[in-house]
C-alpha positions as CSV (number, residue, x, y, z in Angstrom):
1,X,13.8,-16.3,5.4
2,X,13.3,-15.3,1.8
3,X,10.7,-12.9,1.4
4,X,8.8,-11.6,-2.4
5,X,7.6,-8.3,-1.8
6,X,5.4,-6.9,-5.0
7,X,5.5,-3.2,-4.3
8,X,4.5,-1.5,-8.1
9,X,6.3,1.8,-6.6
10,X,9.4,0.8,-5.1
11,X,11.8,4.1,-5.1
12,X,15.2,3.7,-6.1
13,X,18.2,4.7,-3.8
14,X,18.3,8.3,-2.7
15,X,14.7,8.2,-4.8
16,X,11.7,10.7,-3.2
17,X,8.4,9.5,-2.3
18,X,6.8,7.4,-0.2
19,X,10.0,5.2,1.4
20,X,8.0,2.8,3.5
21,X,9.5,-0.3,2.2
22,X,12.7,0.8,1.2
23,X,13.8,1.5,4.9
24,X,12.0,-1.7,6.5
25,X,13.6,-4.0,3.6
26,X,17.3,-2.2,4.5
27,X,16.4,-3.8,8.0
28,X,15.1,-6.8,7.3
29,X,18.0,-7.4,5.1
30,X,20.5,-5.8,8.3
31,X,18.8,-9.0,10.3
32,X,19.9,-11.7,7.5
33,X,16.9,-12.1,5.3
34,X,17.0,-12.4,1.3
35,X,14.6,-10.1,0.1
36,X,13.3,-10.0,-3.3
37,X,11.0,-6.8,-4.9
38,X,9.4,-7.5,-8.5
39,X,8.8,-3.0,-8.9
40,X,7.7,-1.0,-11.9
41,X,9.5,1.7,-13.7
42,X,7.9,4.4,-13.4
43,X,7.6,7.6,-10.7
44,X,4.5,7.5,-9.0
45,X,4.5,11.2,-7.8
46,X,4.6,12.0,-11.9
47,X,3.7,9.3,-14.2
48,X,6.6,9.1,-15.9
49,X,9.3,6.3,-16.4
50,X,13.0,6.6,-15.2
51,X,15.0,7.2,-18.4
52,X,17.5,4.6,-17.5
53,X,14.5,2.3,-17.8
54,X,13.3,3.9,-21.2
55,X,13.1,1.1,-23.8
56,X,13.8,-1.8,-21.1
57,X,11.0,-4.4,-20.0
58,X,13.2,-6.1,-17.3
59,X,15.8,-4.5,-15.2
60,X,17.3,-6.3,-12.6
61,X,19.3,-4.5,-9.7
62,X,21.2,-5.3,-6.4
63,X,19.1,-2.5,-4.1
64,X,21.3,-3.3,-0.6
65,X,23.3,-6.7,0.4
66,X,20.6,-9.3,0.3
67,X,17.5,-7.0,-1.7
68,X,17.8,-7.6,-5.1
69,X,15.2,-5.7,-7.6
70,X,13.5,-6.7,-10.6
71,X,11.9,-4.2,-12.6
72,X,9.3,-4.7,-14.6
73,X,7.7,-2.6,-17.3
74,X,4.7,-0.6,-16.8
75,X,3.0,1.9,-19.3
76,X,3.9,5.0,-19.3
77,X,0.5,6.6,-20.1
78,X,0.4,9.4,-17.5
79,X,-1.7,10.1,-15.0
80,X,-4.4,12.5,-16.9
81,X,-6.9,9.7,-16.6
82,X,-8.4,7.1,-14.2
83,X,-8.3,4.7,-17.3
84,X,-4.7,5.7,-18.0
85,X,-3.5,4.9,-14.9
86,X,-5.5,1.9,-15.0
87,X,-3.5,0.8,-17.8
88,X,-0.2,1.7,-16.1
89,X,-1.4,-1.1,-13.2
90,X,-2.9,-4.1,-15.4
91,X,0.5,-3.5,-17.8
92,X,2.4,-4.0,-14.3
93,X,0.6,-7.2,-13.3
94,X,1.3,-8.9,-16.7
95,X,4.6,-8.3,-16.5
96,X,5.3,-8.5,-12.7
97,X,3.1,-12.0,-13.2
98,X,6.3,-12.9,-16.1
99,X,9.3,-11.5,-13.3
100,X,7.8,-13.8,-10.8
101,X,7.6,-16.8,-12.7
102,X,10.3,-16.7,-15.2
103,X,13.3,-14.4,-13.3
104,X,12.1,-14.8,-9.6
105,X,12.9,-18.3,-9.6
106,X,14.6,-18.6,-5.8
107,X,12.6,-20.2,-2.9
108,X,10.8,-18.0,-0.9
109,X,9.3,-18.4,2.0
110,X,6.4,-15.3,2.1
111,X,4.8,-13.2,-0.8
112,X,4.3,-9.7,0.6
113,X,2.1,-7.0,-1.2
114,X,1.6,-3.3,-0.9
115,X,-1.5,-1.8,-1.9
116,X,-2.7,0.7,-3.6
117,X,-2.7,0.3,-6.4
118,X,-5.3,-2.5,-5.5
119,X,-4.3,-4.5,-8.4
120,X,-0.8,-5.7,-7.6
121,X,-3.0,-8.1,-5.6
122,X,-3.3,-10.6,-8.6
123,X,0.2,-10.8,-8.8
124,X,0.7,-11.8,-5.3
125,X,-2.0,-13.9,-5.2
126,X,-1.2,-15.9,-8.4
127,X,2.5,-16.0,-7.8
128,X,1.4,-17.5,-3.8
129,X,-0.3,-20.4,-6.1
130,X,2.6,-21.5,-8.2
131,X,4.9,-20.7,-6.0
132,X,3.1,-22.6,-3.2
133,X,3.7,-20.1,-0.2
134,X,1.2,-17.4,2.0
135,X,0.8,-14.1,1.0
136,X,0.4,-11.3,3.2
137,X,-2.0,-8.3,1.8
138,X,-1.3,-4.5,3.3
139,X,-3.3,-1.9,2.7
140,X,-1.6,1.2,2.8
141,X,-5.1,3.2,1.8
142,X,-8.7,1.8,1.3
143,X,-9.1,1.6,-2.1
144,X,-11.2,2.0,-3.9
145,X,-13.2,4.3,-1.5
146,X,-10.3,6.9,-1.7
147,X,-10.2,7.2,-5.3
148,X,-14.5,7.8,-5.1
149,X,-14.1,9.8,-2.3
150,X,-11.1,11.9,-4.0
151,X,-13.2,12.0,-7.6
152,X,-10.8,10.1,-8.9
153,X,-12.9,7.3,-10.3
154,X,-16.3,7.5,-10.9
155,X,-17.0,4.0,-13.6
156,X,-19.9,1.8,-10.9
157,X,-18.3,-1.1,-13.1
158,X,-15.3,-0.4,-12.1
159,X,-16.1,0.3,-8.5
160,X,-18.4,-3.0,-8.1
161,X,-15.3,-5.2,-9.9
162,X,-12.8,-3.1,-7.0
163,X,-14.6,-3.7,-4.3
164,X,-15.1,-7.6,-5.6
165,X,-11.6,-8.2,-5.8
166,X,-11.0,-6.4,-2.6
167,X,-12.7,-8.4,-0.9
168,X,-11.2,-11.7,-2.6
169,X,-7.5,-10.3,-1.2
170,X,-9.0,-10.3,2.2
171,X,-10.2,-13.9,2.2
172,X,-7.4,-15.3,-0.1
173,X,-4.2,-13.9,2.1
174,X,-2.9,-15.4,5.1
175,X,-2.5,-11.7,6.9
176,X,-3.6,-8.6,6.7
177,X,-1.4,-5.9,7.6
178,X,-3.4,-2.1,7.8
179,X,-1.5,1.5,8.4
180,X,-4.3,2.5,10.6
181,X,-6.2,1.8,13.7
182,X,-9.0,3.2,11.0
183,X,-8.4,0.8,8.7
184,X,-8.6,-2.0,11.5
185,X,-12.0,-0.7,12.5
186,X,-12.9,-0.7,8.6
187,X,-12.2,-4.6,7.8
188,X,-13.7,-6.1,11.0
189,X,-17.2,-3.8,11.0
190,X,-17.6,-3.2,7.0
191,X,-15.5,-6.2,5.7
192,X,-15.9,-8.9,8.2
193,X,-12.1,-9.5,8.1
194,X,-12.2,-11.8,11.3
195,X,-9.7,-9.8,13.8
196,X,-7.3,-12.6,14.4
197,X,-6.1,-12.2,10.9
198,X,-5.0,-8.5,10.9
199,X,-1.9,-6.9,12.3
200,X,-1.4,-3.2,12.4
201,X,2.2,-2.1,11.6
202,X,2.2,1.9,10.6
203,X,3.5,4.7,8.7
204,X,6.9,5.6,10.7
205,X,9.3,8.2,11.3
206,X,12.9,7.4,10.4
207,X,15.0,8.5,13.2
208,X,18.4,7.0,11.7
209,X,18.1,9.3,8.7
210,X,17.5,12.6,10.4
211,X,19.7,12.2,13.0
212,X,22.6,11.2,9.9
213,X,21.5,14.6,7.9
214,X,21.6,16.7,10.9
215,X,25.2,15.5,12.2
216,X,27.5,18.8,10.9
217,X,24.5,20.4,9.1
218,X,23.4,23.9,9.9
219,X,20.3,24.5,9.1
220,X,20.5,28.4,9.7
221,X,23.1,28.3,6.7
222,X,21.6,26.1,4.8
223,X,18.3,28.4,4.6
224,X,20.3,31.2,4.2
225,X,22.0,29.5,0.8
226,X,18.3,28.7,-0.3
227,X,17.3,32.5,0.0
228,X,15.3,32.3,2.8
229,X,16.7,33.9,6.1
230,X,14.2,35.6,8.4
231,X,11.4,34.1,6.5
232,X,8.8,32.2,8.6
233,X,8.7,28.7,6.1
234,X,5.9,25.9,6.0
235,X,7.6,23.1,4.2
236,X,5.0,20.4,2.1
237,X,7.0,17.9,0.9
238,X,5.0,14.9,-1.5
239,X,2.6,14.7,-4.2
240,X,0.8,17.3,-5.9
241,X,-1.9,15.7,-6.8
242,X,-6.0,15.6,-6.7
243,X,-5.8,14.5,-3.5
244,X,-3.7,16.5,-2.1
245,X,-5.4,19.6,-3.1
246,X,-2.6,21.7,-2.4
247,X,-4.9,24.7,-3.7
248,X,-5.9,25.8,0.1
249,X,-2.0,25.9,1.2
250,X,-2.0,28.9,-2.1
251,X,-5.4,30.1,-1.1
252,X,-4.3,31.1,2.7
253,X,-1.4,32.2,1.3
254,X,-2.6,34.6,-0.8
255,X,-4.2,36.7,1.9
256,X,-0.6,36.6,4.3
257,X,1.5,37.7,1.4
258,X,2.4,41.1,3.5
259,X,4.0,38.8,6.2
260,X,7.5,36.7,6.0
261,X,5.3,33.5,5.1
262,X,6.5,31.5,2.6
263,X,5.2,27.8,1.8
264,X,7.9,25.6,0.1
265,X,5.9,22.8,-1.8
266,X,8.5,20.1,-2.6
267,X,7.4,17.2,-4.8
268,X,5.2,16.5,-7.9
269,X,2.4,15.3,-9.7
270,X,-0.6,15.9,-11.8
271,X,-2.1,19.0,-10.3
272,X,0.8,21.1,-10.3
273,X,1.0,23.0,-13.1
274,X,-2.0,23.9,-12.4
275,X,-1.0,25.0,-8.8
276,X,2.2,27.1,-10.3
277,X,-0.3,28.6,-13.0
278,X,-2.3,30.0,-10.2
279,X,0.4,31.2,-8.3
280,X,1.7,33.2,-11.7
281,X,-1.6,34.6,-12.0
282,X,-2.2,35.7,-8.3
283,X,1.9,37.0,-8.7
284,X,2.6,35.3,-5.5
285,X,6.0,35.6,-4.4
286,X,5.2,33.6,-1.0
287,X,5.0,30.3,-2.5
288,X,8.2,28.4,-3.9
289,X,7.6,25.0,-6.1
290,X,10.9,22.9,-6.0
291,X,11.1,19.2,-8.0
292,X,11.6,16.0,-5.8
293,X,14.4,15.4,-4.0
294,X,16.1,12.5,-2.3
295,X,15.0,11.5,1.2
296,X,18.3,12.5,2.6
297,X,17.8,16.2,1.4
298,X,14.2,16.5,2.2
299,X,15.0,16.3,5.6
300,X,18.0,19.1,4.7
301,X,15.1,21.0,3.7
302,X,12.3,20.2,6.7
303,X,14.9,20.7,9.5
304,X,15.5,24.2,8.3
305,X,11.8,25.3,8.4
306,X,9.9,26.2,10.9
307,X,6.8,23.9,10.5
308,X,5.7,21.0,8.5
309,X,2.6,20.8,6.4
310,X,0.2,17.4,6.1
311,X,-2.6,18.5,4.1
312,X,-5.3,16.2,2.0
313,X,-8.9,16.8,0.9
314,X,-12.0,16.7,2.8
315,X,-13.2,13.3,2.5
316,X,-14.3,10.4,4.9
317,X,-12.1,7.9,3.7
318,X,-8.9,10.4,4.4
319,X,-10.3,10.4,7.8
320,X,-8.9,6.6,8.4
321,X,-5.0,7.7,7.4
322,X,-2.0,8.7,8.9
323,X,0.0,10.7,6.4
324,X,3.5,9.4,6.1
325,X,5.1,13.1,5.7
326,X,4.1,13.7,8.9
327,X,6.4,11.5,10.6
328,X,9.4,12.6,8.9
329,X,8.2,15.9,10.2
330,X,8.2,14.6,13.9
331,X,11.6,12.7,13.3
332,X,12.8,16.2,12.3
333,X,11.1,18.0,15.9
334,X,9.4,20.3,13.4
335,X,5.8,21.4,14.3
336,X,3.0,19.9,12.4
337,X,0.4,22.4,10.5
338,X,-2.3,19.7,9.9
339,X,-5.6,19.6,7.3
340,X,-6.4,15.9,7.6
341,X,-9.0,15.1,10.1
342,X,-9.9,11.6,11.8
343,X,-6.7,9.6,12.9
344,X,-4.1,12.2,12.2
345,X,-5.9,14.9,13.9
346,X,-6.0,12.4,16.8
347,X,-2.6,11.4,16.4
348,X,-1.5,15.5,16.3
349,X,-3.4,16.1,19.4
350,X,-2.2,13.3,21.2
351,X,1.3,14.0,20.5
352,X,0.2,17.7,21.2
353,X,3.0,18.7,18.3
354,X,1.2,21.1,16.1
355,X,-2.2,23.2,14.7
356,X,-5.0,21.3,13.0
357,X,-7.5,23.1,10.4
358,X,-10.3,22.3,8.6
359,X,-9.8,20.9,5.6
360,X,-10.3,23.0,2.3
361,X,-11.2,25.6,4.6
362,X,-9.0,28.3,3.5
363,X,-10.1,30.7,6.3
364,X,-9.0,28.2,8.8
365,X,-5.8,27.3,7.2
366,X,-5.3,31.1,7.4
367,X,-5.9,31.1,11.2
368,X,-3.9,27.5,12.0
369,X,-0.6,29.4,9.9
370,X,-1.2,32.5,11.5
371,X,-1.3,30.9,15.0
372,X,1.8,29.3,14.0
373,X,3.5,32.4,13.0
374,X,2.7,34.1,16.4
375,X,4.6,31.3,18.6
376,X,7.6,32.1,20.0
377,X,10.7,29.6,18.8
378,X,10.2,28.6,22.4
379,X,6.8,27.7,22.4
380,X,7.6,25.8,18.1
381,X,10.5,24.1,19.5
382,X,8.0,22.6,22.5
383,X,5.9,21.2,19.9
384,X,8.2,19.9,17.6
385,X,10.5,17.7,20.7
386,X,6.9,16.7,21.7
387,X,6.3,15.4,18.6
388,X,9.7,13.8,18.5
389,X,9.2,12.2,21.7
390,X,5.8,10.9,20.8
391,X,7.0,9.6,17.3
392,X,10.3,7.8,19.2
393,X,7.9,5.7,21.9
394,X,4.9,4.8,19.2
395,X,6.9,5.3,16.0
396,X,10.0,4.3,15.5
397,X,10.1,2.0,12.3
398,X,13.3,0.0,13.6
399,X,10.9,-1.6,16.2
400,X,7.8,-1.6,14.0
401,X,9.7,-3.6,11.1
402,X,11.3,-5.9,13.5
403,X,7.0,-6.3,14.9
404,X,6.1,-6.7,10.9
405,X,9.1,-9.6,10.4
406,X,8.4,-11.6,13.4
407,X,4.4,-11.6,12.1
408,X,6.0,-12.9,8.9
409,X,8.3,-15.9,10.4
410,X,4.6,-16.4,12.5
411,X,2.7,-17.1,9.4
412,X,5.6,-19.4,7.5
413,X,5.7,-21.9,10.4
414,X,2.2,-22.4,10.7
């Protein structure tokens, strides 16, 4: 099978970020399929373009044996604007519309497409026309009721043409693949997506790479090197963004700064500058910013702290997702300190591998870090193997990728 997978924020290798896709096409490709990504060029986490893209409109690379990459030029206009970074998406349609047609030219058997951004939906959708083959729609977050719900956009012209051509993907795809049992829920009773049509393949922890990182590592020495022995470290590792609102993670620990607390926030994005200006000005020396690293060093970084942190706003529609992060953090038996409520607060208790709070409740995040910090390593190390355990019999991305390619060679022979 030769599969077209349209994913506008493909990471490179060793890249940091969301790596979804870039482990399940490293199986699918381990299985003997061709896979094919049209990506953009820039980081999503920042805005920016890669500078060995700088200048370029097509890029093409050989990703693994079998995954070849086409990258395709998308505007580098920033992310201080809902219109900018609507620019950055119609920019990638054009030219991911161009890759497909003109350099894409195998025959493939599936179109898949990742979503948000919601857009990359016309490229599928158009390229499943010429091309004459199904396309397969996932929704990784409903959009655009996260980006209202995050203040993100706010144009009702925009919204109403959104949740239009939202609905078109829904009709117009042969499957529907959703992150959450949430999501699920979402399509059948507010979309009237008939049920039949949906599969649900998840977020997932990546056992292969944490268990590769922690062969000969020592994480005592390793957070000794980093400057942090006998500190008690909550690790956040992702965007800094609007969403995010990283701002209550500072907040709490503002108030604990006479403890060994430290918060490490690994990542980037729009918000934080903002988020180290406040921490100059409160002259916190309990919160460390580092810049993205690759996946095989976040985990160098998670398995030598003591918990994990998943945090987003307070908003209804972040009540329907599982936070990707906090899987790695379950792959890596740390314990989970969690502000996201609705599935991922039942997924935490479930799994019974960490603290949820409130979120944007800074007294509350207080409380859940200072509950944390009053654990013996006993009583952390329980939680973080239950987590592990819960993550390896409901989570384990080998099986769910091997789930998600047997839906796809389903579809191709109907």
């Amino acid at each position: 099978m030769h599969i077209l997978l349209v994913h506008q924020y493909f990471l490179q290798k060793n890249g940091t970020g969301g790596s979804r896709f870039n482990e399940m096409v490293n199986f699918w490709s381990q299985e003997g399929h061709q896979v094919t990504v049209l990506a953009g060029m820039i980081y999503h986490n920042s805005g920016y373009k890669y500078d060995e893209y700088k200048g370029k409109y097509f890029v093409d690379e050989k990703y693994a044996e079998l995954v070849r990459v086409i990258r395709c030029h998308d505007s580098e206009s920033g992310q201080s604007s809902f219109l900018s970074r609507l620019k950055v998406y119609l920019v990638f349609v054009f030219y991911s519309l161009y890759a497909g047609v003109f350099k894409a030219k195998d025959k493939y058997d599936v179109i898949v497409v990742t979503s948000p951004p919601l857009f990359v939906g016309i490229t599928g959708y158009v390229l499943s026309l010429v091309k004459r083959v199904p396309f397969v729609f996932e929704i990784r977050d409903l959009w655009p009721e996260s980006a209202v719900d995050a203040g993100v956009l706010k144009n009702k012209i925009i919204i109403n043409f959104a949740l239009w051509f939202e609905n078109l993907m829904y009709k117009r795809a042969k499957l529907i693949n959703v992150l959450t049992p949430a999501f699920r829920e979402s399509l059948i009773g507010d979309k009237k997506v008939p049920k039949d049509k949906i599969i649900f393949v998840p977020n997932a922890a990546d056992f292969s790479l944490a268990e590769v990182v922690q062969q000969d590592f020592d994480s005592f020495e390793f957070k000794r090197d980093i400057g942090l022995e006998g500190k008690f470290v909550i690790t956040y590792v992702g965007a800094h963004g609007i969403a995010n609102h990283l701002t209550q993670l500072i907040c709490a620990a503002k108030d604990l700064q006479d403890t060994n607390l430290v918060i490490q926030l690994i990542g980037d994005g729009m918000e934080k500058k903002l988020l180290q200006k406040k921490v100059s000005e409160y002259n916190m020396k309990n919160v460390i910013f580092l810049d993205p690293v690759s996946k095989k060093d976040v985990f160098k970084y998670i398995l030598s702290s003591d918990v994990g942190a998943s945090v987003l706003k307070k908003a209804d529609t972040f009540k329907t997702v599982y936070s990707n992060k906090t899987f790695d953090y379950m792959s890596c038996r740390k314990p989970v300190l969690l502000a996201i409520d609705g599935v991922s607060r039942e997924l935490i208790n479930d799994a019974n591998c960490g603290v949820y709070v409130e979120p944007e409740n800074v007294s509350d995040v207080k409380e859940g870090i200072m509950k944390l910090m009053s654990m013996t390593q006993e009583e952390l190390n329980l939680l973080g193997e239950n987590g592990y355990s819960y993550a390896q019999k409901h989570f384990d991305r080998r099986v769910l990728a091997k789930h998600y390619l047997n839906a796809l060679m389903k579809i191709i022979r109907m």
